[in-house]
C-alpha positions in Angstrom: -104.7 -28.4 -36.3 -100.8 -28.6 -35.4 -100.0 -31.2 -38.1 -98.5 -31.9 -40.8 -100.4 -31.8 -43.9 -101.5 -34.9 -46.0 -100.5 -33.4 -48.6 -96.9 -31.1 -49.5 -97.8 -27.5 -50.2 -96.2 -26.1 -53.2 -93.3 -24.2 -53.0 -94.8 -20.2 -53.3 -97.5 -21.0 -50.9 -95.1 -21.8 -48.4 -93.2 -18.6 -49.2 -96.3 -16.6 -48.8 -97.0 -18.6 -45.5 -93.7 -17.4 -44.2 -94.3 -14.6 -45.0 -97.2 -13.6 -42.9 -95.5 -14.8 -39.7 -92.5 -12.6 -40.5 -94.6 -9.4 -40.6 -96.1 -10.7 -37.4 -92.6 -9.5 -36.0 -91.7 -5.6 -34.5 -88.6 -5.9 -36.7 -90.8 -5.7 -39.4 -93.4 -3.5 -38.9 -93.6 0.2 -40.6 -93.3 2.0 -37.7 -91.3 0.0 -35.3 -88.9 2.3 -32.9 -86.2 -0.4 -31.4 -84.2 1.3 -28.4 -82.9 -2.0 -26.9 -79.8 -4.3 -27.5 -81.8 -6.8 -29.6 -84.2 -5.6 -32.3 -83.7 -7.8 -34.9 -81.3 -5.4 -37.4 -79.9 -7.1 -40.1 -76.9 -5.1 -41.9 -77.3 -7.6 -45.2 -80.1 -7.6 -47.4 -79.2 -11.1 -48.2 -79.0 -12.6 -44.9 -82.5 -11.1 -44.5 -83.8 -12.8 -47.7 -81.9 -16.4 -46.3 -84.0 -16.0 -43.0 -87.5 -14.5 -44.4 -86.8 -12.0 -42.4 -87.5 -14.0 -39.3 -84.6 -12.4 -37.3 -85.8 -12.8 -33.6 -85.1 -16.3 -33.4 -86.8 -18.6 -31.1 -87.4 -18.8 -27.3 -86.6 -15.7 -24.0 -83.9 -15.7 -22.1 -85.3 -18.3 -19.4 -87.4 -20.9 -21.9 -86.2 -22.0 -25.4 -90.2 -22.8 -25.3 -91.4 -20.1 -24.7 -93.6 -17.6 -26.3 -91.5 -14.1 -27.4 -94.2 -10.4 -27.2 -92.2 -8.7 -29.6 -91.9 -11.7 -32.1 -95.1 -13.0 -32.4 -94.2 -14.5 -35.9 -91.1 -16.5 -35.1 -92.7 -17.2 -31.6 -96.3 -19.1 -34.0 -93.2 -20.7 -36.6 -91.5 -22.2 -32.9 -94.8 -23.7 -31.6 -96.3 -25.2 -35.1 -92.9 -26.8 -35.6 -92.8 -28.5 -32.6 -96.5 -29.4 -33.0 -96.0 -31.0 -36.3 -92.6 -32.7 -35.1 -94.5 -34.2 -32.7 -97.6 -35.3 -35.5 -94.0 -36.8 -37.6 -92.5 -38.8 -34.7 -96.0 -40.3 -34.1 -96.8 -41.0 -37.6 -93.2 -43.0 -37.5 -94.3 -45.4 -34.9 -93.7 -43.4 -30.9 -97.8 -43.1 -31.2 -97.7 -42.1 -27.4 -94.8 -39.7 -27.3 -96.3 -36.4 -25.5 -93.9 -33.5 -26.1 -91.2 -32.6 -27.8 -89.1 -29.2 -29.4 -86.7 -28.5 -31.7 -83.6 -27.8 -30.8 -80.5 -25.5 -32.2 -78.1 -27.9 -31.6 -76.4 -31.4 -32.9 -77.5 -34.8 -31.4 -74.3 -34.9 -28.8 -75.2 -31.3 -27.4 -79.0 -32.1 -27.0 -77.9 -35.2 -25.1 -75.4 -33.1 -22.6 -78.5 -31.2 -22.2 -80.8 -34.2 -21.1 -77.8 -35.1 -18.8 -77.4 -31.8 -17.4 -81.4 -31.3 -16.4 -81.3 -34.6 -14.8 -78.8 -33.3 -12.5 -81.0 -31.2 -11.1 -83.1 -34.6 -10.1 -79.9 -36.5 -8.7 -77.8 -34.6 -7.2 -75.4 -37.7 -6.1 -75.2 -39.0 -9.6 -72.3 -39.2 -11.2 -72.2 -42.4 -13.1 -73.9 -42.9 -17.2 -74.3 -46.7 -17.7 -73.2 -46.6 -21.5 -73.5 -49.7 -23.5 -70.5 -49.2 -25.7 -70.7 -47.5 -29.4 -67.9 -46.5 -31.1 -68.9 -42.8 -31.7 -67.3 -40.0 -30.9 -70.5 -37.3 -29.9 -72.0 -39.8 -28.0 -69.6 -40.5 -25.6 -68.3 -36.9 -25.2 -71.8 -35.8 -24.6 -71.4 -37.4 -21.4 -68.2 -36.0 -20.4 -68.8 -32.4 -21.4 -71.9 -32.3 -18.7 -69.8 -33.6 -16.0 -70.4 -37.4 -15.5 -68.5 -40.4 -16.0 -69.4 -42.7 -18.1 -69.9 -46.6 -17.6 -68.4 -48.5 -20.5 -70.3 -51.4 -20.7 -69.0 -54.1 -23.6 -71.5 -55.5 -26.4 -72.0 -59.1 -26.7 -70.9 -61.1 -29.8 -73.9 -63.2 -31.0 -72.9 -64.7 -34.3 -71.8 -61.5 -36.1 -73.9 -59.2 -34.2 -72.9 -56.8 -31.2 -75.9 -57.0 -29.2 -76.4 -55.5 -25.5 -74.8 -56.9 -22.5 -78.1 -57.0 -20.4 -76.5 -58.7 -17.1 -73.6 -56.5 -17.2 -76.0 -53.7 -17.1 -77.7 -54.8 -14.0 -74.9 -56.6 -12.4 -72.7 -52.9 -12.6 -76.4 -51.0 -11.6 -76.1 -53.0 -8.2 -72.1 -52.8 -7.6 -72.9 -49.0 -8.1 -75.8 -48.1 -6.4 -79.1 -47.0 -8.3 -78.7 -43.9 -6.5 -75.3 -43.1 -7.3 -76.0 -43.6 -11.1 -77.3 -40.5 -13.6 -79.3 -42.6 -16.0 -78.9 -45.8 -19.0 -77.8 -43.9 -21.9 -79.0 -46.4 -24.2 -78.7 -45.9 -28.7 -81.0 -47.4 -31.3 -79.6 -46.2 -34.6 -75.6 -47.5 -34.9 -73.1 -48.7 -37.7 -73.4 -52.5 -38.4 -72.2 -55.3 -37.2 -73.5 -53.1 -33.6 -77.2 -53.6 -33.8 -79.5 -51.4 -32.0 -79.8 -51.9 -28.0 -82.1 -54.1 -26.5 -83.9 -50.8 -25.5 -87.0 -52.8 -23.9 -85.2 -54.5 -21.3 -83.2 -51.7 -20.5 -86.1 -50.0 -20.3 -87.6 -52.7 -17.5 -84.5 -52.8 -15.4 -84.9 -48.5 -15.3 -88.4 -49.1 -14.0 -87.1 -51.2 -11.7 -84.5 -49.4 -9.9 -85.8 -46.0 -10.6 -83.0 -44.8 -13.3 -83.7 -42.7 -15.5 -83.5 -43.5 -19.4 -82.0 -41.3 -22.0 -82.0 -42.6 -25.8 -79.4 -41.8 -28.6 -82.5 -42.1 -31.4 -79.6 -39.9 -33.6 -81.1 -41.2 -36.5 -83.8 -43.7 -35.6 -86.9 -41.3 -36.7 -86.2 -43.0 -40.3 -86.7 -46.3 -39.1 -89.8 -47.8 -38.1 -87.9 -50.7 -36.1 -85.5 -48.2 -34.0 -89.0 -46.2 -33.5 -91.2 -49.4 -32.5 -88.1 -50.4 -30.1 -88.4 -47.1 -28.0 -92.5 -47.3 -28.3 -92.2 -50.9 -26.8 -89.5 -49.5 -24.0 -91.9 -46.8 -23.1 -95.0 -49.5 -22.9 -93.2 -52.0 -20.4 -90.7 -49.7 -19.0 -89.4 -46.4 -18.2 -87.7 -44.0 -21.2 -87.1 -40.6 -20.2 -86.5 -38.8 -23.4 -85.3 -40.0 -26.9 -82.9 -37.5 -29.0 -82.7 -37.4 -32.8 -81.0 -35.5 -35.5 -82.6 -32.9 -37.6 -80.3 -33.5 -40.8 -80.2 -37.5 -40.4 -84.0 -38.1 -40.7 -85.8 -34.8 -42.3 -82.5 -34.4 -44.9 -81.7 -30.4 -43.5 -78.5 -28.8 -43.5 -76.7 -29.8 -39.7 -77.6 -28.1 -36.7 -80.8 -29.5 -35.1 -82.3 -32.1 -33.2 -85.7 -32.9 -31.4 -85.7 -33.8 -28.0 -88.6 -35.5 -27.4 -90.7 -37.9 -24.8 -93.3 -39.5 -22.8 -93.5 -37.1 -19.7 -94.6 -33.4 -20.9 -93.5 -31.9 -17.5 -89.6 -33.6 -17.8 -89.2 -32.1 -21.8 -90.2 -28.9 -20.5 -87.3 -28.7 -17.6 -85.2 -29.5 -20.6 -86.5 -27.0 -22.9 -85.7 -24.9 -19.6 -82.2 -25.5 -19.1 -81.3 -24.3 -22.5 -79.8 -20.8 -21.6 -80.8 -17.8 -23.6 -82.4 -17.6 -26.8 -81.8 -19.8 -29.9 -81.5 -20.1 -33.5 -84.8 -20.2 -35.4 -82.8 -21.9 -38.7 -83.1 -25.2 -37.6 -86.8 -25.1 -37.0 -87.6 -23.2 -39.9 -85.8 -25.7 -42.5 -87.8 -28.7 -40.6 -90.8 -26.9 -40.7 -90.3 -26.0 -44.8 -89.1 -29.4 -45.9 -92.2 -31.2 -43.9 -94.9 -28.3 -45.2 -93.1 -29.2 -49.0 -92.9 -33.1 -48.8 -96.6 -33.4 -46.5 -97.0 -36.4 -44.2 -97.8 -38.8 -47.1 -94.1 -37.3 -48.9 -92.6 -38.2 -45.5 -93.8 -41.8 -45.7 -93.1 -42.4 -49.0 -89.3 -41.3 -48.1 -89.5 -43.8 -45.6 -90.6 -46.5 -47.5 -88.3 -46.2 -50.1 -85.9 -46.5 -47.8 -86.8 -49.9 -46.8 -87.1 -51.3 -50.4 -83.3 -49.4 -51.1 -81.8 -51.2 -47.8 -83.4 -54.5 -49.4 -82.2 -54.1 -52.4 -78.7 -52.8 -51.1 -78.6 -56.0 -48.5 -78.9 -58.3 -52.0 -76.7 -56.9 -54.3 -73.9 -56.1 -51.7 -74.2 -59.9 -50.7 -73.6 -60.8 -54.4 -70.3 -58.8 -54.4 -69.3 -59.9 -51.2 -69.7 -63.8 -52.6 -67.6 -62.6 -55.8 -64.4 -61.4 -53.7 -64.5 -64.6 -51.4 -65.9 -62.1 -48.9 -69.1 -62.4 -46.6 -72.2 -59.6 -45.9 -72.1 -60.3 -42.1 -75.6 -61.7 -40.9 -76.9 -58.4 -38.7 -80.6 -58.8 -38.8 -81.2 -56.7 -35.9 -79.6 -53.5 -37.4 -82.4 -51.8 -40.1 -80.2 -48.9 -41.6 -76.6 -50.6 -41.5 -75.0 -53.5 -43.0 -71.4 -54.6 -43.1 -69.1 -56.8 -45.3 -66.3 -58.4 -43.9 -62.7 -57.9 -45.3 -60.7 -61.1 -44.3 -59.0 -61.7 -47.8 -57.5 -57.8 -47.8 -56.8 -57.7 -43.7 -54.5 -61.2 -44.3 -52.5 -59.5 -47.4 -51.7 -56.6 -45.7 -52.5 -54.6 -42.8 -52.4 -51.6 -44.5 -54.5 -52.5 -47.2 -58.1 -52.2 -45.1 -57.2 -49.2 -44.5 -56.2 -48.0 -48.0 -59.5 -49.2 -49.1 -61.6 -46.4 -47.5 -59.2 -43.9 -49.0 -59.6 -45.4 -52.7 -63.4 -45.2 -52.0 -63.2 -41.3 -51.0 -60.9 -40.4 -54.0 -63.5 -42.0 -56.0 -66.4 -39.8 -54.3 -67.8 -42.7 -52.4 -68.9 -41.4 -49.6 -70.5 -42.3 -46.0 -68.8 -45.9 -46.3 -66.6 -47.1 -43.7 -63.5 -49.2 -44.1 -62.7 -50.9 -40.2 -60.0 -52.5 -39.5 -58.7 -54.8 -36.8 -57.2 -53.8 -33.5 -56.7 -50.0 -34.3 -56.8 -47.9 -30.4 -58.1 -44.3 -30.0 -58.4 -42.5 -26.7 -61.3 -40.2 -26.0 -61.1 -38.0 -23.2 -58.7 -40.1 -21.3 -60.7 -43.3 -22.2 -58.8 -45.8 -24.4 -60.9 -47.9 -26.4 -59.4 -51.0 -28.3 -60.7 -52.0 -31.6 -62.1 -48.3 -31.7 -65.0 -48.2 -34.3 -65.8 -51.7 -34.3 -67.6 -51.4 -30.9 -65.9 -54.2 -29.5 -62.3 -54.8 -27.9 -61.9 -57.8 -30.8 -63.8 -58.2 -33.9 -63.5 -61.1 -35.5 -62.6 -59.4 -38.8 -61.8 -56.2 -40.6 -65.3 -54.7 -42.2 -66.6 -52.0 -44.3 -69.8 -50.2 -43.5 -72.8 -48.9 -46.0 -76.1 -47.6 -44.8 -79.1 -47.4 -46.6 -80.3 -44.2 -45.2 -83.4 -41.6 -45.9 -83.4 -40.2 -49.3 -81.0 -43.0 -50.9 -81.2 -43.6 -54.5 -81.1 -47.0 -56.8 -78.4 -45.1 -58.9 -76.6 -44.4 -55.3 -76.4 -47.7 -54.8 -75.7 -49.2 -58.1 -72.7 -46.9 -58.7 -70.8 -47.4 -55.2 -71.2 -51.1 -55.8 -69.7 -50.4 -59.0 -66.8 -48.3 -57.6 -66.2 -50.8 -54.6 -66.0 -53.6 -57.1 -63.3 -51.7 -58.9 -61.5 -50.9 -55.5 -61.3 -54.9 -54.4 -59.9 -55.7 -57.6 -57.3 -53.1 -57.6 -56.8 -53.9 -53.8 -56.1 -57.5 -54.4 -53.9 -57.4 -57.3 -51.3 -54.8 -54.9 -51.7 -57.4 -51.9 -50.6 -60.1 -54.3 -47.9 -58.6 -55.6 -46.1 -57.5 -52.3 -47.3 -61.0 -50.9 -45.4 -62.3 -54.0 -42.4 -60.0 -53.2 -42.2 -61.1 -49.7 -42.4 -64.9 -50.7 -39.2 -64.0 -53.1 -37.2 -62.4 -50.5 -38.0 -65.1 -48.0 -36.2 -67.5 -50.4 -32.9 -69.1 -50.5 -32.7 -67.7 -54.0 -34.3 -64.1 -53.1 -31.6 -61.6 -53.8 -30.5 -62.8 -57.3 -34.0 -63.0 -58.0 -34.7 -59.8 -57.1 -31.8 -58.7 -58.6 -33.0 -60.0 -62.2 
């Protein structure tokens, strides 16, 4: 049927599975005769084992899509991936997304992609209208296809950074709706940034015929991020939504889906992927969804949701013991953020020397962001550079409760951040104590004792 299975297969069953489409392939057959450039010949045993000897990859020359004569195993492995994708992302709340493929590529060269096919549509383009997020992919996904992107500033409501929808339209006029690529709009993002308000983006796209493109990198996981581009899609326009392989299905890097509401548009995009491509990243989506079944996948995803609750709690806790506070971001679902005021006032240094105490400790994935630091990306200086805002209230450190978490995850970071804020605190009293000595009339015979 194209879907996903109710219920995981076990783990020789998909071996033997696998191994029927690779016989399927000329590579493999008894009597093959290969006189051209690309036959499939491995030189290592091994690396033949690692693929299941599904060498042919996916996709011709001319259609990643597309069906391949002489590899009629990898070509069936392509097309039932895609087709239980698709069965994944609906079952995760996009009920009326209508296509979408796998591709052998990271979430920032799927988006140049998107980008790149919609050239083809606008020729005048040149403008991305980019609500700003502090990530590096994102925004060079943009550059590397040739356009320039729009900053546009979050917000502050309370301790949220929410999506500047007036600046949007206001800079959609000064520009010219024809003279603008598309909204690049993202869902999943690092607390106190709160996914964008995707359905009124959405709305002014419709109304000024723009196309929408969606950062989803890591949305699939959450059913809020997913109901957001469902609800942009129902009262708007949304062009295609991109997420990462390795993010939400828990597979080595190197994939995403690109996927969307218009079957004709994700098939010029499937298009404009030159050449052939790796059959890796579909295969290890394709294993990991036949192993964990559709009701595997939900049960991932609602342990997630009971870990970010239970993370939200017990981080507040420790945040209240420090004289710190868990910033109020209802809006973000994966993310949360704890603000550092008492370690950014002892020392500037300190906020900083957190995250690497946390690492040396083997904690990792958390943040540590402090005030006013300035990074330039491809010419583009951004103040306050992973904060997603020019001024932040406060210094902050970042922990997501992401697909695949554990209670024991949890319990021992808090543990080992604990430990950090304690250590943390009794250096920036010392040197405060130091510079309060040497300030003094009495300083140098003090320090001298």
């Amino acid at each position: 049927k194209g879907k996903c299975p109710e219920d995981g297969w076990d783990e020789s069953t998909i071996e033997l599975f696998l191994h029927e489409l690779a016989i399927m392939d000329s590579n493999n057959f008894l009597g093959n005769c290969g006189v051209g450039e690309r036959e499939g010949r491995v030189a290592s045993g091994l690396v033949a084992r690692r693929h299941y000897r599904l060498i042919h990859g996916i996709g011709r020359s001319g259609d990643i899509s597309a069906v391949q004569p002489k590899a009629a195993g990898s070509s069936l492995l392509n097309k039932l991936t895609n087709s239980v994708v698709l069965d994944i992302i609906k079952l995760a709340g996009v009920r009326t997304v209508t296509n979408c493929f796998v591709v052998p590529m990271a979430t920032g060269m799927s988006l140049t992609l998107c980008f790149l096919t919609l050239r083809h549509k606008r020729p005048k383009a040149k403008y991305i209208i980019w609500p700003r997020i502090d990530q590096k992919s994102c925004f060079k996904s943009m550059i590397t296809a040739g356009f320039e992107p729009v900053v546009i500033e979050n917000l502050l409501e309370g301790d949220e950074l929410r999506t500047d929808i007036e600046a949007v339209e206001t800079k959609v006029k000064a520009l010219g709706a024809e003279n603008i690529l598309c909204v690049h709009s993202t869902t999943s993002c690092f607390a106190p940034r709160v996914p964008d308000r995707v359905e009124e983006l959405a709305v002014i796209c419709a109304n000024y015929d723009i196309p929408h493109i969606v950062n989803n990198a890591y949305g699939v996981q959450s059913s809020k991020c997913m109901h957001l581009i469902q609800q942009g899609a129902r009262v708007g326009r949304i062009d295609a939504f991109v997420q990462s392989l390795d993010k939400n299905f828990m597979v080595p890097v190197g994939g995403a889906i690109i996927a969307g509401f218009n079957e004709s548009f994700i098939q010029e995009i499937s298009k404009m992927y030159p050449g052939k491509a790796s059959a890796s990243p579909s295969l290890d989506v394709l294993i990991t969804l036949l192993s964990l079944g559709a009701s595997g996948y939900k049960q991932l995803l609602k342990e997630r949701k009971e870990m970010f609750s239970y993370l939200s709690s017990e981080l507040k806790k420790l945040a209240d013991i420090h004289n710190e506070r868990l910033l109020d971001t209802p809006h973000n679902p994966i993310s949360l953020a704890m603000s550092l005021k008492n370690l950014d006032e002892n020392n500037d240094a300190a906020v900083t020397q957190l995250g690497s105490m946390l690492f040396t400790r083997q904690v990792s994935g958390a943040r540590v962001v402090p005030c006013g630091s300035v990074q330039t990306v491809n010419n583009y200086t951004f103040k306050g550079f992973m904060s997603h805002a020019n001024d932040y209230p406060c210094a902050y450190l970042n922990a997501a409760s992401a697909i695949g978490i554990k209670k024991q995850d949890v319990d021992v970071f808090l543990k080992r951040l604990d430990k950090c804020l304690k250590t943390s605190r009794k250096e920036g009293k010392k040197e405060k104590s130091v510079n309060e000595i040497c300030n003094s009339n009495t300083g140098t015979e003090q320090l001298e004792d």
